[in-house]
C-alpha positions in Angstrom: -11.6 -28.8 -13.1 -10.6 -25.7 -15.1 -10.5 -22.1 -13.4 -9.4 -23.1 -10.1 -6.2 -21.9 -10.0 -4.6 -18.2 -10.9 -3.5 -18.0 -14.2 -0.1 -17.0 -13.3 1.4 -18.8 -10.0 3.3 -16.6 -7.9 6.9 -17.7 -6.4 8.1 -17.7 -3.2 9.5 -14.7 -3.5 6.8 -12.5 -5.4 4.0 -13.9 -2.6 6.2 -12.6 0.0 7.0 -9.4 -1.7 3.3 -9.4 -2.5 2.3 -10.0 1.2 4.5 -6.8 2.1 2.8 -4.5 0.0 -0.8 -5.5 1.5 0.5 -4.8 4.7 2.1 -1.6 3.6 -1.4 -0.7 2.4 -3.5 -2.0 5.2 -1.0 -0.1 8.0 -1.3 3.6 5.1 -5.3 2.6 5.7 -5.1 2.5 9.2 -3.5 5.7 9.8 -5.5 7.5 7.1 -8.9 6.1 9.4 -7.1 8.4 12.3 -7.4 11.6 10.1 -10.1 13.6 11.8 -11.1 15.9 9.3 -13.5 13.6 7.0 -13.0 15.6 3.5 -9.0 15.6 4.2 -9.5 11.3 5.3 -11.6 10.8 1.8 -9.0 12.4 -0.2 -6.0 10.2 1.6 -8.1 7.4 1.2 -8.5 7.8 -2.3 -5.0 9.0 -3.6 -3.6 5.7 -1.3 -6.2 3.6 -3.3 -5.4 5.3 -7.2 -1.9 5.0 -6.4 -1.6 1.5 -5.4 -4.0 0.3 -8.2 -1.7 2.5 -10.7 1.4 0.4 -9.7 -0.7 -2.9 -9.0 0.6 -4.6 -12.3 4.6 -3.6 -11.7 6.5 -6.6 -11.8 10.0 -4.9 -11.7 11.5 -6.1 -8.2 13.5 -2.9 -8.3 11.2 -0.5 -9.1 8.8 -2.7 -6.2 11.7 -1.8 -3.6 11.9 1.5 -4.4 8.0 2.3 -4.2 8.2 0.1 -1.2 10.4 2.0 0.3 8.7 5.5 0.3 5.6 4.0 0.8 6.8 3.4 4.4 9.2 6.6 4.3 5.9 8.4 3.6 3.4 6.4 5.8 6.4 7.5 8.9 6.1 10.3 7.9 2.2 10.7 7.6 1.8 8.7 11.3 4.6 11.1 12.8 2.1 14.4 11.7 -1.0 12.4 13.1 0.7 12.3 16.5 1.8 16.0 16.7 -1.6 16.9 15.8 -3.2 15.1 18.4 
């Protein structure tokens, strides 16, 4: 049966890594639901979506960490604003 699996078969350590960035992406998502303003929460939603499909073929793990990394230094960052606004 041909076409049932991925082309290329992730390892352990590039679904893991893979899993984080989802979850880095679904937590940016959640806070950018929490912006009030609906023309500032389209324009998040959209610069987290171009940016994450811009880097979605990266397969350097140390240029992954470093995204990774001020991904959540910015998403801190962003949720820390969101709370002082309230």
């Amino acid at each position: 049966m041909k076409g049932c699996l991925p082309g290329k078969v992730l390892s352990l350590k590039q679904f893991m890594r893979r899993a984080e960035v989802l979850h880095l992406y679904r937590d940016i998502l959640r806070a950018v639901r929490q912006i009030p303003n609906e023309t500032d929460r389209k324009q998040m939603l959209e610069w987290a979506r171009t940016d994450f499909r811009k880097n979605m073929n990266e397969t350097n793990e140390d240029s992954i960490k470093i995204m990774m990394a001020y991904g959540k230094k910015t998403l801190k960052q962003f949720q820390n604003v969101l709370h002082l606004s309230r």
